[in-house]
C-alpha positions in Angstrom: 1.0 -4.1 -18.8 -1.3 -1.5 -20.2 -0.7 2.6 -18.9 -3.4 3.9 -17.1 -3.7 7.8 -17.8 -2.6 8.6 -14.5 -4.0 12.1 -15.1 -7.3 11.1 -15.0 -6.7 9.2 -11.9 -5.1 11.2 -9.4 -7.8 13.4 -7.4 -10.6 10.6 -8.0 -9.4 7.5 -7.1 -7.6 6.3 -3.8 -3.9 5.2 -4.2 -2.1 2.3 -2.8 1.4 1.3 -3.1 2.7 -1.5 -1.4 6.6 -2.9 -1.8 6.8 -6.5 -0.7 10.6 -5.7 0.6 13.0 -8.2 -0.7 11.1 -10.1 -2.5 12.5 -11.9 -5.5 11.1 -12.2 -9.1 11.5 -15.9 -9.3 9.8 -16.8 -6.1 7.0 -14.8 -7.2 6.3 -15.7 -10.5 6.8 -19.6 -8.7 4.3 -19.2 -5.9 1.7 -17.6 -8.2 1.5 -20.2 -11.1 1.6 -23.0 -8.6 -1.7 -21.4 -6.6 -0.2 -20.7 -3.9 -0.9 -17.0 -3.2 -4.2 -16.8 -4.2 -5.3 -13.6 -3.0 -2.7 -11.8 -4.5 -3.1 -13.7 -7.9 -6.5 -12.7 -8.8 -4.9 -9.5 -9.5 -2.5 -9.3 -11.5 -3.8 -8.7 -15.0 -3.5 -12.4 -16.6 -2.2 -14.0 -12.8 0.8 -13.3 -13.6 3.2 -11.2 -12.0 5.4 -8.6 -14.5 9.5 -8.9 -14.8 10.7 -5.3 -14.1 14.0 -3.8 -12.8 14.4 -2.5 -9.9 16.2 1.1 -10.0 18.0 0.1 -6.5 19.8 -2.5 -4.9 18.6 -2.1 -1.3 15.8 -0.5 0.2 16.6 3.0 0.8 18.1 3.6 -2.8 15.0 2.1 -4.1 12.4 4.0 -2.2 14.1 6.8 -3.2 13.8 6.6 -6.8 10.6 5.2 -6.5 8.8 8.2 -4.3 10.7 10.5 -7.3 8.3 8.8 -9.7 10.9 5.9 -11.1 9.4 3.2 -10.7 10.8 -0.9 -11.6 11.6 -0.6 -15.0 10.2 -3.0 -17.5 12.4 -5.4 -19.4 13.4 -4.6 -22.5 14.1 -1.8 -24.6 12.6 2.0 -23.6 12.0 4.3 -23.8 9.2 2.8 -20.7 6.2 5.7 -20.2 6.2 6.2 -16.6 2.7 6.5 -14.4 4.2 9.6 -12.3 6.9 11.9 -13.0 8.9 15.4 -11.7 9.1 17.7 -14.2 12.7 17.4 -15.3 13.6 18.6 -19.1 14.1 16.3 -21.8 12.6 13.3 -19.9 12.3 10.8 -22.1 10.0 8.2 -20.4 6.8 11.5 -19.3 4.3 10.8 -21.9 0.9 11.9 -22.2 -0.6 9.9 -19.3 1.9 10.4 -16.9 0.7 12.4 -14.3 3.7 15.4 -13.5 4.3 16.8 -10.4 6.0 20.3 -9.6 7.5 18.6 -6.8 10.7 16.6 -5.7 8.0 12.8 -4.8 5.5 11.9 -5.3 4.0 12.2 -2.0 4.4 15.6 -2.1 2.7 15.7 -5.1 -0.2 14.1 -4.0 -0.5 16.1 -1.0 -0.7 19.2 -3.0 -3.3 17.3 -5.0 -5.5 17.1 -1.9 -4.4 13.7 -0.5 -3.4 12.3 3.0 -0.8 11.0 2.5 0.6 7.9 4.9 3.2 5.6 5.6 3.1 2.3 7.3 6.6 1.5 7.6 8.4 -2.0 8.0 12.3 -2.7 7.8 14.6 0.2 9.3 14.8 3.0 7.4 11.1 3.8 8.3 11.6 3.3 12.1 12.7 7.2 12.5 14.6 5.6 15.3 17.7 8.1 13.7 17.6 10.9 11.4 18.3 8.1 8.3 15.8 6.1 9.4 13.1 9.8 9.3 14.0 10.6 5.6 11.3 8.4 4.5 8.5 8.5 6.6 9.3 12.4 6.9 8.0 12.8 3.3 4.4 11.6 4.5 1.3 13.9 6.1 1.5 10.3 8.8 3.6 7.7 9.6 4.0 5.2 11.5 6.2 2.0 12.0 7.0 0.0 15.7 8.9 -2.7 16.6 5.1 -4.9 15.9 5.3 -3.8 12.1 9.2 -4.4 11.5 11.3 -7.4 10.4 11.7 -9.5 14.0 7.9 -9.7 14.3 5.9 -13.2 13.0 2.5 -10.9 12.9 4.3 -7.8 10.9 2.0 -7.6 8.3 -1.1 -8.4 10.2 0.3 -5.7 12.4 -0.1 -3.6 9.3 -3.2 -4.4 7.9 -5.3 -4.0 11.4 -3.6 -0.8 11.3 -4.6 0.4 7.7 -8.1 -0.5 8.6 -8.0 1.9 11.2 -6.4 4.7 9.4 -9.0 4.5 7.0 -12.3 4.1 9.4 -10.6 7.7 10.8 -11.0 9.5 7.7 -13.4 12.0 6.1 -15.4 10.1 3.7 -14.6 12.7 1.2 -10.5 12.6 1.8 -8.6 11.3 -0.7 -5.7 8.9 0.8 -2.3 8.0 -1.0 -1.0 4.9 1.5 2.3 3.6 0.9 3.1 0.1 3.1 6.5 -1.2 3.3 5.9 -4.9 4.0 8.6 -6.4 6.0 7.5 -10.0 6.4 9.8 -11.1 3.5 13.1 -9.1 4.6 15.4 -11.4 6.6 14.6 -13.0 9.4 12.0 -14.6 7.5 12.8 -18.2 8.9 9.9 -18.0 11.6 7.5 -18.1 8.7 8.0 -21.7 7.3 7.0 -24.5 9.6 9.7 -26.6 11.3 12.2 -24.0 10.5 14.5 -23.4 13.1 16.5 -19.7 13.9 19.8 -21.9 13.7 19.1 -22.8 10.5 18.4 -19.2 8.8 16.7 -17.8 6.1 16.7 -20.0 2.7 14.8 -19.7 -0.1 11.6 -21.7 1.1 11.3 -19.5 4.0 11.1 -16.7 1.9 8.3 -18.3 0.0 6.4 -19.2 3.0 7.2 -15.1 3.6 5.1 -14.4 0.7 2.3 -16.7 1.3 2.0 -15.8 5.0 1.5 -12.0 3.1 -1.1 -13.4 0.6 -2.9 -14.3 3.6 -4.3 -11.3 4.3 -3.5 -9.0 1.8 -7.0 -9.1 0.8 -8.1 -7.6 4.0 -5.5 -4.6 3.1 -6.8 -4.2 -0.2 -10.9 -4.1 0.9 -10.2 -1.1 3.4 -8.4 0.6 0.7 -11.4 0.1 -1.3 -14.0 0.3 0.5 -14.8 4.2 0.2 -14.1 4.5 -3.5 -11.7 2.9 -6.4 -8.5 2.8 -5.4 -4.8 2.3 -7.9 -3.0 0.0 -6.9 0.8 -0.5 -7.1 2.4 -3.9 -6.1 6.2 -4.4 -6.2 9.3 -5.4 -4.7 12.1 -3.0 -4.3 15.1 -5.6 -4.8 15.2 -8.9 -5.0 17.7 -10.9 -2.0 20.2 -13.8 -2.8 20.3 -17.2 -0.9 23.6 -18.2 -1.9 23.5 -18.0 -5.8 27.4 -17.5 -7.2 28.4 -16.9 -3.5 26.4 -14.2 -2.7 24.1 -13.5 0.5 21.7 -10.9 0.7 21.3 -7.3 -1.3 22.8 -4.2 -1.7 25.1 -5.8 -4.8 24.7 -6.5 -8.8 23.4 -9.9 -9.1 20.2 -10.7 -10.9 18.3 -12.0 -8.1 18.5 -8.5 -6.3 18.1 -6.2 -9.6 15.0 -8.1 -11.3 12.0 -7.7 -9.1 8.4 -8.9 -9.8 5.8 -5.8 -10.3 2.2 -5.2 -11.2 -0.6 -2.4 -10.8 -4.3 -2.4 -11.1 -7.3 -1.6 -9.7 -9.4 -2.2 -7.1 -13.0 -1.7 -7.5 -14.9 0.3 -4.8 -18.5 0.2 -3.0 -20.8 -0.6 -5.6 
């Protein structure tokens, strides 16, 4: 996937990042060559989504390592340039178009580059519902998260969009925004997504998919707010992958494949022409 010079990028464009929570690599790359997430599709440079790994089994590891500028890792042999990156001596992965930050995140770093920064939260540790659950969204200039934007609710990300549509309709024309959205719709309970799935049955791995394409639905409506006042970056990823029963194992937060490889892309979004 070809490194945009990050440098030249912060302070002009808009930045989006958006974690599809638990979404796994193989689903992904599934739904998208069978058409069936459209609206997510047409952006990924060549439709396809790119194999990285994930720097955290579950989501609070991951968000961590993530907002410190280490993003999914590609496959393969790295040194890997990164887009964003503390200053930290004898980094081996800050190149020339990384764009370095004095501070601990990223988000800090963007504030003191002049953006807003906020957080739409999703699964628990953005609720601020405890002081674990506050490291997170304490990071940002705004956050929010309620029960209508976490994992029990069918409209989650819906929930989310309306509200990034409203965040950005409040802002000075001339504000640079950095929004982060943690999308819960694909963190168990996902069941409620597929059609004749029932909560006695649980999550499997079709409800999950259904998950994703219930999130392709109106992603496209998140992505024209966030470019509808200028170009906006955009960063696409899961944060771990979940398991549905592969070798015995349920769920995340362990070293399977299915949690650790995690589908990942970036691009941009064009704005007002």
């Amino acid at each position: 996937m070809q490194q945009p010079d990050m440098n030249t990028v912060v302070g002009v464009d808009d930045i989006l990042m958006v974690t599809l929570d638990t979404l796994r690599y193989d689903v992904a790359c599934e739904l998208a060559a069978a058409g069936r997430i459209p609206n997510l599709a047409r952006h990924l440079p060549g439709g396809r989504w790119e194999q990285r790994h994930s720097p955290g089994s579950f989501t609070y590891a991951s968000h961590q390592a993530m907002f410190a500028g280490f993003l999914p890792t590609p496959i393969g042999q790295g040194p890997h340039p990164r887009l964003f990156a503390a200053e930290f001596g004898g980094s081996e992965s800050t190149a020339d178009r990384t764009f370095v930050f004095a501070e601990s995140n990223i988000v800090a770093g963007l504030h003191n580059n002049g953006y807003h920064t906020v957080c739409i939260g999703g699964v628990g540790f953005f609720n601020r519902r405890g002081a674990l659950g506050s490291v997170l969204p304490d990071l940002f200039d705004e956050a929010h998260w309620s029960p209508a934007l976490g994992v029990t609710s069918p409209t989650s990300f819906e929930s989310q969009v309306e509200l990034t549509a409203q965040i950005v309709d409040g802002l000075d024309p001339g504000q640079r925004l950095f929004l982060f959205v943690n999308v819960s719709a694909l963190h168990q309970p996902n069941w409620f997504h597929a059609d004749g799935a029932t909560a006695d049955a649980g999550d499997t791995r079709e409800t999950h998919a259904a998950a994703l394409e219930y999130v392709d639905r109106h992603i496209g409506r998140l992505f024209d707010s966030m470019s509808s006042r200028r170009r906006c970056f955009a960063i696409v990823c899961s944060d771990h992958g979940t398991a549905y029963g592969e070798d015995g194992y349920t769920g995340h937060r362990l070293g399977h494949p299915v949690v650790w490889t995690v589908p990942y892309a970036h691009f941009f979004l064009d704005g007002p022409r």
